[in-house]
Each structure stands twice: as C-alpha cells, then as structure tokens.
C-alpha positions as CSV (number, residue, x, y, z in Angstrom):
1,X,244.1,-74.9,207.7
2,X,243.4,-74.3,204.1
3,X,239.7,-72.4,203.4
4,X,237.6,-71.2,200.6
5,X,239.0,-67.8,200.8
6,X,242.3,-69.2,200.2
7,X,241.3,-71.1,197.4
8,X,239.6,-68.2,196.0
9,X,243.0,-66.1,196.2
10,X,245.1,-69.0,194.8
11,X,242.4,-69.3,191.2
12,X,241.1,-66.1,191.1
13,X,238.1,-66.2,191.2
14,X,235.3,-65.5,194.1
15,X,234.4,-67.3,196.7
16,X,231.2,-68.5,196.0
17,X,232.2,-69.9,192.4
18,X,234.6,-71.5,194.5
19,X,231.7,-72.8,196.7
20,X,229.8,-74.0,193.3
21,X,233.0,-75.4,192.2
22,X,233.5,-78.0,194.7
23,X,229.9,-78.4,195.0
24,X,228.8,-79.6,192.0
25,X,226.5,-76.6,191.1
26,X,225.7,-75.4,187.4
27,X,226.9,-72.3,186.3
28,X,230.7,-72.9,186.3
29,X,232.6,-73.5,183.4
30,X,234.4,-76.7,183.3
31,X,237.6,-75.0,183.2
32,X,237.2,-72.8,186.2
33,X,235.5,-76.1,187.9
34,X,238.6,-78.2,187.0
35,X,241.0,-75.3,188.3
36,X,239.6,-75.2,191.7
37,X,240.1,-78.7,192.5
38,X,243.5,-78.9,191.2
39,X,243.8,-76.2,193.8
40,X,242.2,-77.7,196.4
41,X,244.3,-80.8,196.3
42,X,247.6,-79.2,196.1
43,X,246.7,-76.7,198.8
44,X,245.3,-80.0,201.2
45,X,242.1,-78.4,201.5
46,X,239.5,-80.1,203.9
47,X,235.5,-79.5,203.2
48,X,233.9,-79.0,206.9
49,X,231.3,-81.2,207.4
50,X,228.6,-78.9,206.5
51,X,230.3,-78.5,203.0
52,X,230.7,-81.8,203.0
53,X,227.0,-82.5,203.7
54,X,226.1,-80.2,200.4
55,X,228.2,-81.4,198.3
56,X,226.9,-85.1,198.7
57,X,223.2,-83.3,198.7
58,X,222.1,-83.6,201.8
59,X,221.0,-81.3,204.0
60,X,219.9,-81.2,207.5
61,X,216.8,-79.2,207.2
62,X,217.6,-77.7,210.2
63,X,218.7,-73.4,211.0
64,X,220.1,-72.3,213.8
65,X,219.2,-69.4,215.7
66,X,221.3,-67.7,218.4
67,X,220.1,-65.0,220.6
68,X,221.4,-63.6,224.1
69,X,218.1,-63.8,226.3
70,X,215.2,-66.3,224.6
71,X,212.8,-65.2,227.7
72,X,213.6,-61.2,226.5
73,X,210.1,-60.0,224.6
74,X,212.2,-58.9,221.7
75,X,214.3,-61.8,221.2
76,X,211.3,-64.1,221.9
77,X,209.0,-61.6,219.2
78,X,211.9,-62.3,216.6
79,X,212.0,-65.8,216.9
80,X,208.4,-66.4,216.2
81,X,208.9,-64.5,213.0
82,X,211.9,-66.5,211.7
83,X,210.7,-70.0,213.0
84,X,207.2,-69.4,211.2
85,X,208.5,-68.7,208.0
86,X,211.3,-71.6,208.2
87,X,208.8,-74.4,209.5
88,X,206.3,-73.3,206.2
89,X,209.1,-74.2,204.4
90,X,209.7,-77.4,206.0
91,X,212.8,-76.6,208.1
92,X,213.3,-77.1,211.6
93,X,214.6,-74.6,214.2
94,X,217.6,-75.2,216.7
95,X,217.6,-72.4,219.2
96,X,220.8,-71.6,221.0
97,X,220.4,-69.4,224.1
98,X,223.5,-67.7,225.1
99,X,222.1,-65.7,228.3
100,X,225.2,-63.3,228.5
101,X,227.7,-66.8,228.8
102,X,230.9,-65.8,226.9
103,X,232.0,-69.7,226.9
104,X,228.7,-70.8,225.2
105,X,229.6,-68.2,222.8
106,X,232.7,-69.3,222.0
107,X,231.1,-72.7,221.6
108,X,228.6,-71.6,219.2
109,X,230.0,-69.3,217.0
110,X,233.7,-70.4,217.1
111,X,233.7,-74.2,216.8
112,X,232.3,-77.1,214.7
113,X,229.8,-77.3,217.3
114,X,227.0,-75.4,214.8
115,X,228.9,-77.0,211.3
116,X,227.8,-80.3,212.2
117,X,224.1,-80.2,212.8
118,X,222.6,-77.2,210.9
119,X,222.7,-75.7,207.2
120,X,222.6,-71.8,207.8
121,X,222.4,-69.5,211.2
122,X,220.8,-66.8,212.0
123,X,222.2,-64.6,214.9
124,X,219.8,-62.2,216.6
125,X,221.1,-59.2,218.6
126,X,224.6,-60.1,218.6
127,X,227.4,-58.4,217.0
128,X,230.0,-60.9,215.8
129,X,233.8,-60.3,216.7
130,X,236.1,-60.7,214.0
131,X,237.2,-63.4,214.2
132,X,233.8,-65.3,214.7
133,X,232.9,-63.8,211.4
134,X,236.0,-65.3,209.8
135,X,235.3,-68.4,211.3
136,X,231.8,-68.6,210.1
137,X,232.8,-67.8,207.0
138,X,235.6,-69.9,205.9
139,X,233.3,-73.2,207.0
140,X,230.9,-71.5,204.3
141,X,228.1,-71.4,207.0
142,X,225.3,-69.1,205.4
143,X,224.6,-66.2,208.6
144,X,222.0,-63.7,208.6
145,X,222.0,-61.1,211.3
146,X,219.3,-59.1,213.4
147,X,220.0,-56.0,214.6
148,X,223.6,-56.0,213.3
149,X,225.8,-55.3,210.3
150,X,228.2,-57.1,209.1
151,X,229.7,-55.9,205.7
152,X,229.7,-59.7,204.3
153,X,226.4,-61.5,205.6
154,X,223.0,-60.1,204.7
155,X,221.3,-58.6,207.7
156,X,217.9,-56.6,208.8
157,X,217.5,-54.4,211.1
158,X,216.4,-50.7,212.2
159,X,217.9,-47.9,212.6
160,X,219.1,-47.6,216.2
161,X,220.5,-44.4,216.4
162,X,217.6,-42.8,214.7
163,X,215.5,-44.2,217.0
164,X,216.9,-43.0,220.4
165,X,216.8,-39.4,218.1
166,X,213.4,-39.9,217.5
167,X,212.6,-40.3,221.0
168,X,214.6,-37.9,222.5
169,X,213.9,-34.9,220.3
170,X,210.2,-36.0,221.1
171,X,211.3,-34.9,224.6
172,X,213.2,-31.8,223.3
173,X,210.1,-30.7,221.3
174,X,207.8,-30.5,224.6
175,X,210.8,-28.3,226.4
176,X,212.5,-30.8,228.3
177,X,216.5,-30.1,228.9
178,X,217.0,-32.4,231.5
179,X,216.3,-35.5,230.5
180,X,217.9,-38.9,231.7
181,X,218.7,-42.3,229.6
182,X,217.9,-45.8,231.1
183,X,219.8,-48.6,228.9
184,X,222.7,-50.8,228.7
185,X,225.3,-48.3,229.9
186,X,227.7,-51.2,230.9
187,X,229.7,-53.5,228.7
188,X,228.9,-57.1,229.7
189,X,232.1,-58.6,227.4
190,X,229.3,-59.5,225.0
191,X,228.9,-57.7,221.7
192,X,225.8,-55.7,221.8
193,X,224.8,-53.7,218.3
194,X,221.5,-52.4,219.6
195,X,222.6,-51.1,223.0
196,X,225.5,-48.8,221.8
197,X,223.7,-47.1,219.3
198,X,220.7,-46.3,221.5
199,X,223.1,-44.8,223.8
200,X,224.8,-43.0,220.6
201,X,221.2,-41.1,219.6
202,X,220.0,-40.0,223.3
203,X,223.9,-38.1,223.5
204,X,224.3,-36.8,220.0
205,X,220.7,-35.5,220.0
206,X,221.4,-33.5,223.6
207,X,224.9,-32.6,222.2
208,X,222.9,-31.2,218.9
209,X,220.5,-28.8,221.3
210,X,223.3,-27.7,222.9
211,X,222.5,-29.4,226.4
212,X,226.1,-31.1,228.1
213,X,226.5,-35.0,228.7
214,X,225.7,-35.5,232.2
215,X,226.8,-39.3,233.0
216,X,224.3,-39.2,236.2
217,X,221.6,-39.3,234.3
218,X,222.8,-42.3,232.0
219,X,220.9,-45.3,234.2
220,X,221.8,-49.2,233.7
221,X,218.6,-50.9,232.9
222,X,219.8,-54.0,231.5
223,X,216.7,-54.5,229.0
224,X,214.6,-55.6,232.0
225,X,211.6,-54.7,233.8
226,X,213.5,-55.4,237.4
227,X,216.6,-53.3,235.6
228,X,214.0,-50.7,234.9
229,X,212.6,-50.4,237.9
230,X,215.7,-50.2,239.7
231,X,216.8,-47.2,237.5
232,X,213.5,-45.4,237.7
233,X,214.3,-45.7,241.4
234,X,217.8,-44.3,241.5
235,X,216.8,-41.7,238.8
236,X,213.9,-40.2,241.1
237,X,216.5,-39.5,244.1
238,X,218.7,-37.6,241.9
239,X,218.8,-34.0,242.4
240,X,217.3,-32.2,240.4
241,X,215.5,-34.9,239.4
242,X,214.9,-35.2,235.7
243,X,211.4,-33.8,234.0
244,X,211.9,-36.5,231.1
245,X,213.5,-40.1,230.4
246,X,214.3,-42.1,227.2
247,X,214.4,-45.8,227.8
248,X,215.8,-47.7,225.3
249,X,213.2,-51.0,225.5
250,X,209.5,-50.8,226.6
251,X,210.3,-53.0,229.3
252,X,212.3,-51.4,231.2
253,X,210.2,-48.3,230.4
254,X,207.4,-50.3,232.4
255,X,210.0,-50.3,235.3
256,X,210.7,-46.7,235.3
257,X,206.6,-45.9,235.6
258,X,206.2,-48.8,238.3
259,X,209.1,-46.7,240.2
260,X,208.0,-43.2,239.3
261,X,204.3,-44.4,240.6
262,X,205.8,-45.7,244.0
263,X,207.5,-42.3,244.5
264,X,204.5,-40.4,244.2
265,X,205.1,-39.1,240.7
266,X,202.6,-37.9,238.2
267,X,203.6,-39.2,234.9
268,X,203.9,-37.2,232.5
269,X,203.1,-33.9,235.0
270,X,206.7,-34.6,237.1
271,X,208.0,-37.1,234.7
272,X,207.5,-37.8,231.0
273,X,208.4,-41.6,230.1
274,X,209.2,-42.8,226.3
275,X,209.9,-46.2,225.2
276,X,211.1,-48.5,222.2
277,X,209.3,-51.6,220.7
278,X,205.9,-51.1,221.2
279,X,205.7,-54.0,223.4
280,X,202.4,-55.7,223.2
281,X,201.1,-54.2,226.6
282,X,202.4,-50.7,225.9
283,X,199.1,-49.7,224.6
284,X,197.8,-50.8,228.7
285,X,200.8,-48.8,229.6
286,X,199.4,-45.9,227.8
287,X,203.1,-45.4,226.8
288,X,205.0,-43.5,224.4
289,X,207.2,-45.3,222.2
290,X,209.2,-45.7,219.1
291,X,207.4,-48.7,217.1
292,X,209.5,-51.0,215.0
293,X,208.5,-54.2,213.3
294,X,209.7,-56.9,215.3
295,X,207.8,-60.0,213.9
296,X,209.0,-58.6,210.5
297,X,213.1,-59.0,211.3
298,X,211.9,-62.3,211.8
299,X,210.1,-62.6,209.2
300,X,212.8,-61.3,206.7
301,X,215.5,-62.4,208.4
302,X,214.4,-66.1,207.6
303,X,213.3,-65.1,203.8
304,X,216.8,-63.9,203.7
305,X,218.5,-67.2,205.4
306,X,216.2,-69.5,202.7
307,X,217.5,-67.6,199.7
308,X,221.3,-67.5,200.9
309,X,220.8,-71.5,200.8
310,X,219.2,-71.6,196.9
311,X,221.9,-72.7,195.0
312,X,220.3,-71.3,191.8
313,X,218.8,-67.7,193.5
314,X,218.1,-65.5,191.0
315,X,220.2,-62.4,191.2
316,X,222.6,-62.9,193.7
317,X,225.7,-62.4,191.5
318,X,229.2,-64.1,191.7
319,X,229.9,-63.0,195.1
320,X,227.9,-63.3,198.5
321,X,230.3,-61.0,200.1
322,X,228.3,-58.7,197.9
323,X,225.3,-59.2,201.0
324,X,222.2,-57.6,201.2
325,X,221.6,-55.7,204.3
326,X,217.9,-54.3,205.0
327,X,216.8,-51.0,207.1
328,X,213.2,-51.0,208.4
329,X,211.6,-47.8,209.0
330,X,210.5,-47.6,212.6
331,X,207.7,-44.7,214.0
332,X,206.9,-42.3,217.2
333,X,203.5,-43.6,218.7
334,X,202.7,-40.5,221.4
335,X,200.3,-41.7,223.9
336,X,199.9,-40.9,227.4
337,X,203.3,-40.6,229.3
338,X,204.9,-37.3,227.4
339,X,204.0,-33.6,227.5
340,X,205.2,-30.7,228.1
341,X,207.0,-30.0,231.9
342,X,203.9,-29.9,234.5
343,X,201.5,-30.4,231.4
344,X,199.0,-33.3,231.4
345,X,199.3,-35.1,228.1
346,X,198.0,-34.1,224.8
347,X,197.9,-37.7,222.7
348,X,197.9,-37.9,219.2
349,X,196.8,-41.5,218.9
C-alpha cells in the first residue's frame, strides 16, 4: 500500500509538504502541489480516513490517549494534565487502557481502529516498536509521547537514568554499599521506556563506586503497592539483608516500608528507603524521593499534540520528522527514610 513516505521519495520533497499538498494547505507552490498529485494517482495512493477527514476539513475534535495502567498514580497524574489542557481547547479525550494486553495493543496502535475516530494520539509510558511507529506514521496520525523517545514524533519526558543515579548516589553518599533495587526487573512483552532505564542508573551508578551487580538484590515490584510490599518482604529475608533500597515508583516504595515495618525494622536505622514521583502522600510517608513534574508531561505533552495539528504553526519547518523532544528537570527531596547505616535521619526539607 502506497503512503506519504513513498510519495515524498517519488517528488522529492518532505513529507509534510506532501501532507500540505494533498491537503489543501497554503504554503505550497502550485507546481510542487500539482506534482504530488500526479504522483499520487500514478502511484494509486489511498488517503486513510483520517487524512481523508482533513483534507475535506473536518475534524473529530477528539485525541486519543493510550496508557498501560489508567488506575496506576502516574499514568492517572498524566492524564489529568493532558485532558485539562485539551478540553480548554475544546477537544475531547478517548482513553484507551491497555492493562499489559499485547492484543489490545496491536489493536490500537497497529490498525485503523484509532485512524477512524480521533485526530492526533498521545501515548503515555509506552515505547512504540517499529513497526507501530511506521504504521502511525504513514496514516499521518500526529503522536506525542510520554516518557519515551522516538526520533520522529515530539515527546516529553525526564530523565530516567539520571533519576535512579540521583537516588542511588543519595544512598552512596550516606555510606551504603549494599543496597537493593525494587522495579520492573521482568519483561512483560510490552515496551516499557521508564522501567529499563531506572534499572540502567541503580547498576551503572554501583558499577561507578566500584560495588559488583548482585542480581539478588534486583526485586520485581511491578509499579505497585502489593508488588512493593511483596519485594520489601523477600528483600528483608535476604542474607545480609540490605542497609538501603532504590525503588523506582513511590508506590511500591510505600510497599517496601509497610514490609520493612511488619518485620520489625527501623527505617532508616536498619533500612533506608528512597522513592520516585513524589506521590501525593509521600510527604505522610515521610519518604525520600526523586520529584518530577508529572501534571506537567501532561500538560506539555497536550500543548505539544495541539501545535502538531496547526496547520499554519509557526516554526515548525518543512519536516515534522524534524520533532521536538522535551527533558524536564526532576529533583532529590530528602525527608525521613535515608541516613547514614544505624543513623536516625537528618532531613533537609
């Protein structure tokens, strides 16, 4: 099946003058517009139905949003960024909940199931294969991404990596050596962005202070407060137990201190506890944690999905492969649950 891209190889020129070609749009010479649908008809190109739907100037009004866990606190935090900013501007919000289902994947991201019914998509948490970006692309859909980046699409996020460093060297600073890691250790078959890079800080920050990858002390959390708890529960048995743990969500850093509490444990005498979000409740927590703006990805994530769909955006050049990808700074919040081995804590909030 003929797409854009092949259009844009057989005239030369990009794909979105290509897009503004076929569409109608101002800023194409007549020449180059007359070129491309010359092209079009002798390479049998069919519009998709959302291409279709802009071209005739209508539009649905209506973004899709696709996340792995809706109920998740991040996912759900995200979501009421975007959706605010999109209903201000009078569009509606389709949510697609994948909840770790590989066919409902496929549906959504690799049929004309999403084409049909909504103008741009914004995928949260997800890292798109290949050949879902492909697809996505040559029906012209407009995608933003959360928490991943793909070289074409604009995207925000934070730096993932950094912030597993960030809360591991924390630990390294107060003298902890042994410290464990509870995360997603296990691939589910989904694309996760976030999860591997966590997991890429906490070992290349032990491998920098010279300390050797221990797999024991790498715990499956699953992003949960039940997967949480169930690691701070295997994690306290081990012998010798850790002095320290990184978990990569606040949630399932909530887990680990239910656990450590049930097993006697001071925190952060016998065992010092950080986290990653800044969950609303882990200020009650009195938990350490990395803080990064989550209503913000939201936020900017749908400002980015609104200008993708101007046809006149100031700016954006002949190309949208040329995307715009965003990096929010993130921050160490020390509160109660870290110190030094057999030290009470010493806050600095």
């Amino acid at each position: 099946m003929t797409s854009i891209h092949d259009l844009a190889r057989e005239t030369g020129v990009s794909t979105a003058t290509v897009s503004r070609a076929l569409r109608g749009l101002p800023r194409v010479s007549e020449e180059t517009r007359q070129r491309v649908m010359e092209a079009a008809v002798r390479l049998g190109y069919v519009p998709s139905p959302h291409a279709v739907g802009l071209a005739s100037g209508g539009q649905t009004r209506t973004v899709a949003i696709v996340v792995l866990f809706v109920t998740r606190w991040f996912f759900a935090t995200v979501i009421s960024g975007a959706e605010q900013v999109l209903r201000e501007r009078g569009y509606d919000v389709l949510l697609y909940n994948l909840n770790d289902d590989e066919e409902a994947r496929r549906r959504v991201l690799g049929t004309h199931l999403l084409t049909k019914r909504v103008d741009a998509l914004l995928v949260v948490g997800l890292g798109p294969t290949p050949q879902e970006v492909h697809w996505l692309s040559s029906q012209g859909m407009p995608v933003v991404t959360v928490g991943a980046r793909i070289a074409q699409w604009p995207s925000v996020r934070v730096d993932d990596e950094l912030v597993a460093r960030t809360g591991v060297e924390h630990l390294l600073a107060l003298g902890h050596r042994r410290i464990a890691y509870v995360g997603m250790i296990h691939d589910t078959g989904i694309s996760l962005a976030t999860p591997r890079a966590r997991v890429r800080g906490y070992r290349d920050s032990l491998r920098d202070a010279g300390i050797e990858h221990d797999p024991e002390l790498e715990l499956e959390g699953q992003f949960t407060l039940d997967g949480g708890v169930a690691a701070g529960r295997r994690l306290v048995e081990l012998a010798p137990r850790p002095t320290a743990v990184f978990c990569a969500s606040d949630e399932m850093a909530f887990g680990v201190l239910r656990a450590a509490r049930d097993a006697g444990l001071r925190v952060p005498e016998d065992l010092s506890v950080v986290g990653v979000d800044d969950h609303e409740m882990a200020s009650f927590f009195d938990l350490t944690t990395i803080r990064q703006p989550v209503v913000e990805q939201g936020r900017y994530a749908a400002r980015q999905v609104l200008d993708l769909m101007a046809p006149d955006r100031p700016g954006q050049g002949e190309d949208p492969a040329v995307a715009h990808h965003v990096e929010l700074s993130t921050e160490l919040v020390v509160r109660g649950t870290t110190s030094a081995p057999g030290l009470p804590a010493q806050r600095s909030e």
